[in-house]
N, C-alpha and C positions, 0 to 999 in steps of 0.2 A: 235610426230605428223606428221613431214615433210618425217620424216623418210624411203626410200623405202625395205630396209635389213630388215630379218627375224630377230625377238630375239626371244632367247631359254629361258624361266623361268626354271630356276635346282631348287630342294630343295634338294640338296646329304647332305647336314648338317645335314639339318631336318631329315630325313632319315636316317641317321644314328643313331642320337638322340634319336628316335622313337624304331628304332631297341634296343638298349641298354638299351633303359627305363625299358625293363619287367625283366632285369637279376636281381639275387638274389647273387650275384658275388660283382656288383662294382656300384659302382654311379656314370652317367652319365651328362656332362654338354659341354654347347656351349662357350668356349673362347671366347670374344668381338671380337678379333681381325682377330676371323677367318672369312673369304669368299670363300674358295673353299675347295672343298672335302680333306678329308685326304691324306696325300703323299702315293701310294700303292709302297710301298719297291720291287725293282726289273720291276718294269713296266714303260712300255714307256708314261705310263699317267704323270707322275712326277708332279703331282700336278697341272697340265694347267686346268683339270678341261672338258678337251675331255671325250667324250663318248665311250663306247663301244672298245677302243684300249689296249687289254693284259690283261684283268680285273684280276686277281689270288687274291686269298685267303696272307692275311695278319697274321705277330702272331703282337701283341701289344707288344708296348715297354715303360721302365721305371716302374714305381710304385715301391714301398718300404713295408720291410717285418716290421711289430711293433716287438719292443719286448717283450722278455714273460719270465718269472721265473720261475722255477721248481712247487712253489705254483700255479700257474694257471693251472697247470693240473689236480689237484685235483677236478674242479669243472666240467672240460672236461669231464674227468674220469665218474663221479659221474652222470653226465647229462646222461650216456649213461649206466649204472649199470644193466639197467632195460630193455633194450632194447635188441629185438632179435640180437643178434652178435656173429656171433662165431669166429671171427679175430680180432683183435687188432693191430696197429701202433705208439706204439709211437714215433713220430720224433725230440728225442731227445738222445742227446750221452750223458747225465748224468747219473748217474747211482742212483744217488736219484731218477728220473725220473722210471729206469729201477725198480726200487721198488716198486712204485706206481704201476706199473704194474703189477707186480704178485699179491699184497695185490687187485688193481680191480678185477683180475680173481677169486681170493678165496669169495670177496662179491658179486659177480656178480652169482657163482656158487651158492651162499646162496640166493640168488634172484632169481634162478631159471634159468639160462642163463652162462650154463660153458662157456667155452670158453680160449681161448689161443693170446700171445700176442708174438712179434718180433719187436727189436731195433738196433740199434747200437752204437756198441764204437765211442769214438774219434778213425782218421786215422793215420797212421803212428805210431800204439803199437807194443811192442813186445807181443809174447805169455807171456812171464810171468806177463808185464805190466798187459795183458789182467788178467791174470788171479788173479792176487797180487788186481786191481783194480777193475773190471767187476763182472766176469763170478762168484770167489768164493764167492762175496758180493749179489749176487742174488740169486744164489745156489737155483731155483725153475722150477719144472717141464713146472711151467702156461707160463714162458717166455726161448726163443731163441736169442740168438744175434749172429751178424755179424759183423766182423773187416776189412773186406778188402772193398777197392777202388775197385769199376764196372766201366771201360770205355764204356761209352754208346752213342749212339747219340743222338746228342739235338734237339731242335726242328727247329732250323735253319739248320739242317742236318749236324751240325761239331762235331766232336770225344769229348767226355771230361769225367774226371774222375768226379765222383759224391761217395758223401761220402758213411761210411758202414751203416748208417741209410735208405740212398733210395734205398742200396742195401738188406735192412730190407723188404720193402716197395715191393721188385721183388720179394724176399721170401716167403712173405704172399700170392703175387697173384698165386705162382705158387700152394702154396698151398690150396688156394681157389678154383680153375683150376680144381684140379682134385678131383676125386670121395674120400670119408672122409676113412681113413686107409691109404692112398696111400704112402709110403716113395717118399721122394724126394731124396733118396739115386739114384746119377747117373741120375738126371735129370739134364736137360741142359738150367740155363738160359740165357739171350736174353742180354750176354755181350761179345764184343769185346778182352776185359782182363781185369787181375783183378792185384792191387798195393797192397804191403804188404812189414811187413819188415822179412818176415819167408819165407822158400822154401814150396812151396805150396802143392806138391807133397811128400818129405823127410820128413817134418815134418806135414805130413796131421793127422799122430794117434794122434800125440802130442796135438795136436790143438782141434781133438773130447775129446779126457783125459781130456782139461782143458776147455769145457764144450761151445765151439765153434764153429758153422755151417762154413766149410773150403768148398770154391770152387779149386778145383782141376783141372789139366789140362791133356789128353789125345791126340793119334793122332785126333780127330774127333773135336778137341774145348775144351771148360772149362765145369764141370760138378761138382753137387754137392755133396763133398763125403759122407757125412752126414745128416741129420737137427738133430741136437741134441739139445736138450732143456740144460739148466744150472742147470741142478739136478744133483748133486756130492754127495748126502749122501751116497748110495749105487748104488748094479750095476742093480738097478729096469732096467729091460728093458722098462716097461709101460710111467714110469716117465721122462725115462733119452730120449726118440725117441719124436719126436713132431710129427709124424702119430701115434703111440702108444696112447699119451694121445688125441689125437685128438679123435680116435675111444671112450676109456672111455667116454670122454665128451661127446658125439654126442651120447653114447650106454645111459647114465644116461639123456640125455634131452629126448630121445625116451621113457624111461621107464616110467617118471615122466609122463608125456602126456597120457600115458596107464592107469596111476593109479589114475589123479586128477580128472575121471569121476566119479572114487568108490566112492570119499569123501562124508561120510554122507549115505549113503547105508547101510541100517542096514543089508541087506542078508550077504554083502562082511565084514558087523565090526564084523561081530560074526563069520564070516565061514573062519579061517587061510587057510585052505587047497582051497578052490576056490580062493583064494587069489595069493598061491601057485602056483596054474594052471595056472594066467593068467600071473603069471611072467616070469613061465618058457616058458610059449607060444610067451611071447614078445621076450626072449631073442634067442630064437630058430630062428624068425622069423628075429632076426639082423644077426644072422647067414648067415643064408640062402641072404641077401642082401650085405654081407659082412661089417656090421657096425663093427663089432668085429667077432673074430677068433674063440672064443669057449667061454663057461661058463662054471660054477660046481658050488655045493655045494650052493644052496639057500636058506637063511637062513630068517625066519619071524620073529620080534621082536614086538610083543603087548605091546604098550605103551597106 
């Protein structure tokens, strides 16, 4: 009442509150105890609750991860079977896990939606661990894994090794990245160094042999010698390259597309050879875009 001094009404609470209400992320709520804006980490506001002095971008701190079983992938999986995807992550070092992943890529394919997936080991294996445990129990074109530690930087800008599953995780984007056929033979990804208990370089063949995506090192950085997927039956090149099956995949979702307008077209269920034409027209025309390298021998089956 008697008052001569200005007061300031803040609502930075409310405000924030407000702000965090629409995320589909985390759920938001006001402490009782709080009265002033959040602490911003690094700035000279420190919590006084001043305006306008150093304002910066915050990351959030605390919160906790649940746990989760190897069965709760199953319905992860299952939720997305059907869904446009042509990459998969799973973020786990189990290799029950790495299973479910190949068996999704085969019902998924059966759905209509190839596709290919990438995980990883637990850290600190040897190759033969790798391979006695992992690579020869998966032994499938649909998935790739990775064994080594990526030092990367975190989001507070300090160095740290993150396991070979979020080095799984760099894998798929690079693979995402680029145009569908592309080797990531000798791409370079976006790590500082990488932890292993094998010579990275001496035993780089060793490592694709036993069915291994090995980041390798060179004067210029780390590069990746391979992406090889975990197919060990033979020396399929299509099966055993994750750009090789990646093309299949992406040449068979293209084709399917071309031919589920025929369905029911009595001109196309009676005429094999227009049929013929339009296959080979399609696969000409993946050609020509580079989805795949070449075709042959096209064969029509009336069923």
């Amino acid at each position: 009442g008697a008052a001569t001094g200005k007061c300031i009404a803040r609502a930075d609470i409310w405000a924030f509150e407000q702000a965090l209400a629409v995320s589909n992320l985390i759920e938001v709520g006001r402490n009782d105890s709080a009265t002033k804006p959040p602490v911003q980490f690094g700035s000279a506001l420190n919590g006084t609750g001043t305006a306008g002095v150093n304002d910066i971008q915050v990351f959030f701190a605390g919160g906790t991860n649940s746990s989760y079983s190897v069965a709760d992938f199953d319905g992860a999986l299952e939720a997305i079977e059907y869904s446009d995807i042509q990459i998969v992550v799973g973020l786990s070092d189990d290799v029950l896990v790495h299973k479910k992943l190949a068996q999704h890529c085969i019902s998924s394919s059966i759905a209509g939606n190839e596709r290919n997936a990438w995980s990883g080991t637990p850290k600190n294996q040897s190759l033969k661990n790798v391979f006695d445990n992992y690579t020869s129990k998966v032994n499938s074109r649909h998935v790739a894994l990775v064994a080594q530690e990526g030092q990367v930087e975190n989001a507070l800008g300090k160095l740290e090794y993150v396991e070979p599953k979020y080095l799984a995780v760099m894998m798929a984007g690079m693979q995402a990245g680029t145009p569908v056929a592309t080797p990531l033979t000798w791409k370079r990804p976006s790590v500082l160094n990488v932890r292993q208990l094998w010579d990275i370089n001496r035993d780089a063949n060793e490592a694709i042999s036993k069915g291994l995506v090995n980041i390798s090192s060179d004067a210029l950085g780390f590069k990746i010698e391979r992406s090889v997927t975990t197919y060990m039956e033979d020396d399929n090149p299509i099966f055993s390259e994750v750009s090789a099956n990646e093309s299949v995949n992406s040449s068979v979702r293209d084709l399917r597309a071309a031919l589920l307008i025929k369905i029911g077209n009595p001109v196309y269920g009676t005429t094999a050879n227009k049929m013929r034409g339009m296959v080979e027209s399609r696969l000409q025309e993946q050609v020509r875009t580079g989805t795949i390298k070449a075709w042959q021998n096209v064969i029509l089956e009336d069923l």
